[in-house]
matplotlib code that plots the C-alpha trace (Angstrom):
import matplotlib.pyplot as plt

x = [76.9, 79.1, 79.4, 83.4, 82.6, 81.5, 83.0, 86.3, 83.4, 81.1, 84.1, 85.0, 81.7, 80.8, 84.4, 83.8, 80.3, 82.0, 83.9, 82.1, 79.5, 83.1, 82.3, 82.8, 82.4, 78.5, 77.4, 79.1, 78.4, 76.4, 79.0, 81.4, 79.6, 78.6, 81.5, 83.8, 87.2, 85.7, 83.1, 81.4, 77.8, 75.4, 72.9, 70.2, 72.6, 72.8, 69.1, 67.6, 70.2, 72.3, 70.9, 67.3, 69.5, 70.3, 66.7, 66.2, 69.4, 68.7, 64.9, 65.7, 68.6, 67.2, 65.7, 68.2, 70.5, 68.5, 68.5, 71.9, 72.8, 70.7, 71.7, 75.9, 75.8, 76.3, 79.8, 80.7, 77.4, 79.4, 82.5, 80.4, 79.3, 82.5, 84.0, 81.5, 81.8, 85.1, 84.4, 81.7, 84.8, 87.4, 84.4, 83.8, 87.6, 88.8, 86.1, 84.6, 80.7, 77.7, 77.5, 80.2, 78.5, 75.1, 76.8, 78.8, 75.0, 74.0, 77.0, 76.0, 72.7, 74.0, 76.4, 73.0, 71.1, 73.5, 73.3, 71.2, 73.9, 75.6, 72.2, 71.8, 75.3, 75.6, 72.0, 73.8, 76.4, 74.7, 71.7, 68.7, 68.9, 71.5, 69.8, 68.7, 72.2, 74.0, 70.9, 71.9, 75.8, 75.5, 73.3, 75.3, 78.2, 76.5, 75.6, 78.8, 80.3, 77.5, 77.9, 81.7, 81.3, 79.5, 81.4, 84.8, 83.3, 81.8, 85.0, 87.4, 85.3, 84.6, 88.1, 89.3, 91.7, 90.9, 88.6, 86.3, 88.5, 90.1, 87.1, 86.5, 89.9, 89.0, 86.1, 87.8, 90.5, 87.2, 85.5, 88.5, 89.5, 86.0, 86.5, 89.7, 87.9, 85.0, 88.0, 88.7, 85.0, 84.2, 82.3, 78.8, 77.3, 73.7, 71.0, 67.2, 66.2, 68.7, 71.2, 68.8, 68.7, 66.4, 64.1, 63.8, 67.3, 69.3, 71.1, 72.1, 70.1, 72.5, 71.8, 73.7, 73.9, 70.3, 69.2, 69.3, 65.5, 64.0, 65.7, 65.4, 61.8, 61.7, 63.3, 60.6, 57.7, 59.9, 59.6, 55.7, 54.9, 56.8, 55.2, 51.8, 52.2, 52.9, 50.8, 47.6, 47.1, 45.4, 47.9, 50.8, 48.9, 48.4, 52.3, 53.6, 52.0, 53.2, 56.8, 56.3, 55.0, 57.3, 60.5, 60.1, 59.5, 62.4, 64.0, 63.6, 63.6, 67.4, 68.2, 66.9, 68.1, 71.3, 69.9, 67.6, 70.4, 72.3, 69.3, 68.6, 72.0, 72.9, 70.3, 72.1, 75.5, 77.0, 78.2, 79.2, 77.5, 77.0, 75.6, 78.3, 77.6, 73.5, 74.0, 75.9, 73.3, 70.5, 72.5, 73.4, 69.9, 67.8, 70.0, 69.1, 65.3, 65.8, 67.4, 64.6, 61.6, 63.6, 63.4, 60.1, 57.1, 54.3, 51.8, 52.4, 49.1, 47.0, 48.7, 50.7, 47.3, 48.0, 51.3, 51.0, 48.2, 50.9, 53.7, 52.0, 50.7, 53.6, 55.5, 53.3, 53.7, 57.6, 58.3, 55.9, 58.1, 61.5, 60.0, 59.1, 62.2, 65.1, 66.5, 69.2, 68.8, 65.1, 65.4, 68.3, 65.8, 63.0, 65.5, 66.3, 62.3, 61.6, 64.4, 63.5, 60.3, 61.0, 63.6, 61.4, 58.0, 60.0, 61.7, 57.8, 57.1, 60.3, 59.1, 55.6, 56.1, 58.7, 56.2, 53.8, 55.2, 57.4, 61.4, 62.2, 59.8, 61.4, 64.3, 61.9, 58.8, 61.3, 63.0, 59.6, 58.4, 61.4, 60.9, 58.0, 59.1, 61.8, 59.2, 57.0, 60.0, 61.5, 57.9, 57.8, 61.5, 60.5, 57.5, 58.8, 62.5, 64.1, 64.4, 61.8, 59.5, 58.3, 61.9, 60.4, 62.3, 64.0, 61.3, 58.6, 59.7, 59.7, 55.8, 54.7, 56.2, 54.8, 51.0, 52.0, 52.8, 49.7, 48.3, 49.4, 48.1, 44.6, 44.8, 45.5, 42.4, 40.2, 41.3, 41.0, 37.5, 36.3, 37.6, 36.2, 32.5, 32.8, 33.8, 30.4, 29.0, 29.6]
y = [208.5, 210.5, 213.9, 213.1, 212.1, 214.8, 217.5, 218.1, 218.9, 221.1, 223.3, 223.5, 224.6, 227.1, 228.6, 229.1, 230.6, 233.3, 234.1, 234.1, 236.8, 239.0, 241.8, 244.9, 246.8, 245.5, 248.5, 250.9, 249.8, 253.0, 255.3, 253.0, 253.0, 256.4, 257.9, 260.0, 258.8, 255.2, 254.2, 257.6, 256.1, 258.7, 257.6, 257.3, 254.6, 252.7, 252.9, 252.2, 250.3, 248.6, 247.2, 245.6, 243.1, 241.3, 240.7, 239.0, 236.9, 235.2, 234.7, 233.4, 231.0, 229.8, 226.9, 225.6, 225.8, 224.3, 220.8, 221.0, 221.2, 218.3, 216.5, 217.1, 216.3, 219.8, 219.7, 221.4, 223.9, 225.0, 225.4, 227.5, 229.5, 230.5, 231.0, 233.8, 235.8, 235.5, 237.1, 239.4, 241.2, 241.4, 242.7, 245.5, 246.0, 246.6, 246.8, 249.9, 251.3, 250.1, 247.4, 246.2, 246.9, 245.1, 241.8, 242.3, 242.1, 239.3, 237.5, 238.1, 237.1, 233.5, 233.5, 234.6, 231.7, 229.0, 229.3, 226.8, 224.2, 225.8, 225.3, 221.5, 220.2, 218.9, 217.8, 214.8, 213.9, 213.5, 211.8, 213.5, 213.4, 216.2, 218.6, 220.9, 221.2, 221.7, 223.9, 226.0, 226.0, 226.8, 229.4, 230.8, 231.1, 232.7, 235.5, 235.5, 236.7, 239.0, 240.8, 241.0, 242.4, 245.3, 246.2, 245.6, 248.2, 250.6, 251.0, 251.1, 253.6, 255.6, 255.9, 256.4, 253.7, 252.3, 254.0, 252.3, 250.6, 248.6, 247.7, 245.5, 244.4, 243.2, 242.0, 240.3, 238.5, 237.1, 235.5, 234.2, 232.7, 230.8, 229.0, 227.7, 226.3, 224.9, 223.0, 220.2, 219.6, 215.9, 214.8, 213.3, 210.2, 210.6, 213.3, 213.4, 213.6, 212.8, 210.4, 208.9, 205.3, 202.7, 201.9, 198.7, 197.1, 200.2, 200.5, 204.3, 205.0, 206.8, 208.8, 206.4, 205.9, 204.8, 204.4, 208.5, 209.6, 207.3, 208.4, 211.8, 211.0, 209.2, 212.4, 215.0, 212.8, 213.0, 216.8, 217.2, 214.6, 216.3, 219.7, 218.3, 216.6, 219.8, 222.4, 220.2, 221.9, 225.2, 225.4, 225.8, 227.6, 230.5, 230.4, 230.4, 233.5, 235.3, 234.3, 235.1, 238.2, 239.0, 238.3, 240.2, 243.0, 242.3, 241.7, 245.2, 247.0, 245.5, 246.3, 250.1, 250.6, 253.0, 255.0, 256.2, 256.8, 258.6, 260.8, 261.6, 262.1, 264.8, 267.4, 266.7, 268.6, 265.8, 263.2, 260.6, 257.4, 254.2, 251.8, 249.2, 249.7, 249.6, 246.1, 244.8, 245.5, 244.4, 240.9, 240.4, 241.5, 239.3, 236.2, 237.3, 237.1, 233.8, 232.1, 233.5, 232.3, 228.8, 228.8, 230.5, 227.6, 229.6, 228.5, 229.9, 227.9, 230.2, 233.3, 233.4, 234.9, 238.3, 238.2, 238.4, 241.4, 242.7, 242.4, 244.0, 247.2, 248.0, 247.7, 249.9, 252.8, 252.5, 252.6, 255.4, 257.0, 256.5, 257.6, 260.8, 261.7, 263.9, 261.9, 259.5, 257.8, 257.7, 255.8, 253.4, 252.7, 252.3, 250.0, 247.6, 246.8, 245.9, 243.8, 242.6, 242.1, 240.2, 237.9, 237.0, 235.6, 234.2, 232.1, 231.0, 230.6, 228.3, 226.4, 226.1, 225.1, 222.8, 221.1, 220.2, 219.0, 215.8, 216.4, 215.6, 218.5, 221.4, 222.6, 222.0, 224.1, 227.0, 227.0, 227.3, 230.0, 231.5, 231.8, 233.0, 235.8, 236.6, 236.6, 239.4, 241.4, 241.2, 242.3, 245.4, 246.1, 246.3, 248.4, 251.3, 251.1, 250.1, 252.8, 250.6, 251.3, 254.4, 254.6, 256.3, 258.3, 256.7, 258.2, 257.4, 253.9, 253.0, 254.6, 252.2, 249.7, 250.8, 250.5, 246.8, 245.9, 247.4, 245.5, 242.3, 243.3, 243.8, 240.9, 238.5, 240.2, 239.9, 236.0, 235.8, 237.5, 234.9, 231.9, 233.2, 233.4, 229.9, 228.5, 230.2, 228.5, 225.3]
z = [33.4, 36.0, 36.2, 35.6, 32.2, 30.6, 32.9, 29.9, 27.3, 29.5, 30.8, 27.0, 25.8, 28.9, 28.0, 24.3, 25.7, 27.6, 24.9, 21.7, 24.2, 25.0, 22.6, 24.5, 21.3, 20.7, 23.1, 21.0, 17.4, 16.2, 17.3, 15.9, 12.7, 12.2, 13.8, 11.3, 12.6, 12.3, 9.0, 9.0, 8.0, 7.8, 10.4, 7.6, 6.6, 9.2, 10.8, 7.4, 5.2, 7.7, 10.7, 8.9, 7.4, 10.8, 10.9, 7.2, 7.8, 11.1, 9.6, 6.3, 8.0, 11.5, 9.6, 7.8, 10.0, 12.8, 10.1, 9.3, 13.3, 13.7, 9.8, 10.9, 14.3, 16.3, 16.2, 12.6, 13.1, 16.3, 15.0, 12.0, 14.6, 16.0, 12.7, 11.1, 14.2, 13.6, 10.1, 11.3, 13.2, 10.4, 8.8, 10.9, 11.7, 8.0, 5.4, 4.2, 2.9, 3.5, 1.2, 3.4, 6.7, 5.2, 4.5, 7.8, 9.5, 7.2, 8.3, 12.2, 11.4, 10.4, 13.5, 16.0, 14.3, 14.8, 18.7, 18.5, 18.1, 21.2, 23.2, 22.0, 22.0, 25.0, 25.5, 23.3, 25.8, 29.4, 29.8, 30.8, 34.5, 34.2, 31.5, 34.1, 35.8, 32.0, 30.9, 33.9, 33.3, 29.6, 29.9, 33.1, 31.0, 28.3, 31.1, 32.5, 29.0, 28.8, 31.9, 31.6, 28.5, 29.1, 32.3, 30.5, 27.7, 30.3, 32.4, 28.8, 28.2, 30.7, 31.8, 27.8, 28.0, 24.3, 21.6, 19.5, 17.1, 19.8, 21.5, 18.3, 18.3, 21.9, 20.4, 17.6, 20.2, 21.8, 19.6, 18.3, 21.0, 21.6, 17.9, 19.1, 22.2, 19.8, 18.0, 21.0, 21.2, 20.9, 17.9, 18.6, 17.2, 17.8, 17.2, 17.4, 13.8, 11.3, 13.2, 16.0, 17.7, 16.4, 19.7, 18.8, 18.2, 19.5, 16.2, 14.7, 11.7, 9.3, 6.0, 3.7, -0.1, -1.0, 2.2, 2.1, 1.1, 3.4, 6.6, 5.2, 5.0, 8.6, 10.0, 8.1, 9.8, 13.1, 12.7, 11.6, 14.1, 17.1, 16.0, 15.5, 18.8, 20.5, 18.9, 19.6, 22.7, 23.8, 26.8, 24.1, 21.4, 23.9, 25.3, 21.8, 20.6, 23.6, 23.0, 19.2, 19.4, 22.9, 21.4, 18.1, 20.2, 22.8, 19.5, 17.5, 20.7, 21.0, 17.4, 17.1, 21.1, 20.6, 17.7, 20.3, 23.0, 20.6, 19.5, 23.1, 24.0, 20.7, 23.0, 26.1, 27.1, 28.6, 26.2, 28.2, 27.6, 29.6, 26.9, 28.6, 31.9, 31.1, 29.2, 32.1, 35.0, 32.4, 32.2, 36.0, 36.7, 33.9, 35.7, 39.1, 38.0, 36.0, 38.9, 41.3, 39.1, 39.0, 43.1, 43.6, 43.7, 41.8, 40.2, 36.9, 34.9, 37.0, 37.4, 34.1, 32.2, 35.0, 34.4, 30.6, 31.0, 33.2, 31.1, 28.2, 29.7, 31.3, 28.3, 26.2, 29.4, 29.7, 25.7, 25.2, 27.8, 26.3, 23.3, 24.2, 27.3, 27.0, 29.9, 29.1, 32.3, 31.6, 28.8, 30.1, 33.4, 31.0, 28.7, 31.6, 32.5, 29.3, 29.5, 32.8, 32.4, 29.1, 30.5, 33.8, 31.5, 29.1, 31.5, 32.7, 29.5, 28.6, 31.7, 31.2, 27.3, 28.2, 31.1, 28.3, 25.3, 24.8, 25.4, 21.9, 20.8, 23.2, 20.7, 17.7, 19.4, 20.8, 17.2, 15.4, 17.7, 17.4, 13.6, 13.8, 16.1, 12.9, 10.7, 12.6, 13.1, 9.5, 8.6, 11.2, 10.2, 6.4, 7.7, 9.6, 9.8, 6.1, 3.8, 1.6, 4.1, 6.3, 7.3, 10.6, 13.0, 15.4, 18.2, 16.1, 15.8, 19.8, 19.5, 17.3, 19.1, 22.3, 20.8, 19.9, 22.9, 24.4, 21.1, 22.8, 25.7, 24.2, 22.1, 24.9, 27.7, 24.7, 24.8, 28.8, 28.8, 26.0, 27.7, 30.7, 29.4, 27.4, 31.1, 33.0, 29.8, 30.6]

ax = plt.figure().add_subplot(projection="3d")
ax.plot(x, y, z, "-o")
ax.set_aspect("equal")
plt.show()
């Protein structure tokens, strides 16, 4: 199939990409929240009450949704998408209390786990000699919306052109313009699990009437098949903890971010912030590194065990840092390596996964990892920052998770040293 053929849809989905990511307002959401001319949220509020909830919404959800993407065909999941941001906003624009504000985050919760139709959409229209070149487009978009974004809400900002408020109407007109976009996307036909082609006489297999619990059942063994398949291997095994226990990190660590800018910030004089401009350069320079490791030849199989060790110690050094600074700029530095270094293994780590498991499996094994990652951070969300919890200051927070991460890292040299002695072994 010719690049001409699909070229309508993929412009279509990059563009409602860019948009459903311009939210200048995100940067700014705990000033908006606790602010007194805006929800005036005691910060207690919003730390302990508040933001958890994001975390138990896109846990409890990711799976179901990631069936019913695959059970309605992409499309409709899409268009879901678009349409709860679109209600996440009003949210946030016009209702009051905290009650209000927690089902606001539940709300955004099911919006951040239906990405996953966005991701696989079009993996259903080109064949697979293109899924690198539309992997690359949709996820450049994605970026793109990213970075502009946070520069759009850094220069507002800074030069006090808009307040608060009307960054989320901004927000608002942007995510409501990428659900019109989702609209003219074609319908699909096919998908891998519920709706795929019979091999042997090419024919759909549709759930249909009483044909329904045995496709249903076809498309479970699919699933426990493509997982089993997959997880077999030690080379996996070992990736897929590291992107677990990574990305609930990079995860909470993005959650719990600006209660620890504005604590540092209430013992500074000035009170200028540049959450914006900090979220734009971490974009622009996590796509620098992704398209770097994607040209670099390296020989990550070998090296990728370093690079983990790496990873993890320097994490644990720069969070116990921002924990402890009184330097804003400290702690936005120290905020853009973690990102950094995040964003530049977990692109080795998409690859390496993705080099030794069956194509079928990748969204499956990403999803499942994924959810596992939710489930780590719900727990260390419940643990130290819900008021059913420890409810720990916000400082104490980024030292616990500074000793996971150097956790991770000792977990993962006690692994290298024992695979090291069964090898002399042998």
């Amino acid at each position: 199939m010719a690049l001409k053929h699909y070229v309508g849809t993929l412009l279509i989905l990059c563009l409602f990409g860019f948009f459903k990511e311009l939210k200048p307002s995100e940067p700014y959401l705990t000033e908006y929240l606790t602010g007194f001319e805006y929800k005036n949220l005691t910060k207690d509020d919003v730390y302990q009450k508040v933001y958890p909830v994001w975390s138990y919404a896109y846990f409890f959800v990711l799976i179901p949704v990631f069936l019913l993407t695959d059970l309605v065909r992409y499309k409709p999941m899409i268009m879901f998408e678009g349409l709860v941001y679109v209600v996440t906003w009003v949210l946030l624009l016009w209702a009051e209390g905290v009650v209000a504000m927690q089902v606001m985050q539940f709300i955004y919760g099911m919006a951040t786990a239906s990405e996953v139709a966005y991701y696989t959409y079009i993996y259903a229209k080109v064949p697979k000699t293109d899924y690198m070149r539309v992997s690359s487009l949709t996820r450049f978009s994605i970026l793109m919306g990213k970075f502009v974004s946070g520069l759009l809400s850094q220069l507002l900002d800074t030069f006090d052109v808009v307040d608060y408020r009307e960054l989320n109407y901004i927000s608002l007109g942007g995510v409501s313009t990428a659900f019109i976009l989702c609209i003219f996307l074609p319908s699909i036909k096919t998908s891998i699990y519920f709706h795929h082609k019979d091999p042997d006489n090419d024919t759909l297999q549709e759930p249909n009437g009483h044909k329904d619990r045995g496709l249903c059942f076809r498309a479970s063994q699919l699933l426990w098949n493509h997982a089993k398949d997959s997880y077999r291997q030690n080379y996996v095994i070992k990736w897929s903890i590291w992107v677990a226990a990574s990305t609930c990190l990079n995860f909470q660590i993005g959650n719990y971010i600006q209660p620890l800018w504005q604590e540092i910030q209430v013992d500074q004089e000035d009170s200028e912030l540049f959450n914006g401009g900090v979220e734009a350069v971490t974009t622009l320079l996590g796509a620098l590194i992704v398209a770097l490791v994607g040209l670099v030849k390296f020989n990550w199989s070998k090296s990728g065990d370093y690079a983990i060790l790496l990873i993890s110690v320097l994490g644990a050094i720069v969070l116990a840092v921002m924990s402890q600074t009184q330097s804003i700029w400290v702690a936005y530095v120290g905020y853009i390596l973690i990102r950094m270094s995040y964003q530049l293994l977990m692109t080795v780590a998409s690859f390496e996964l993705a080099s030794h498991i069956p194509n079928d499996s990748s969204g499956l094994v990403f999803g499942l990892n994924t959810w596992v990652a939710l489930g780590l951070q719900s727990l260390l969300t419940l643990a130290v920052a819900d008021s059913v919890g420890l409810a720990l200051p916000i400082r104490d927070q980024f030292v616990v998770y500074a000793s996971l991460y150097g956790l991770v890292g000792v977990f993962f040299a006690s692994y290298f040293l024992l695979k090291a002695y069964c090898d002399m072994k042998r």
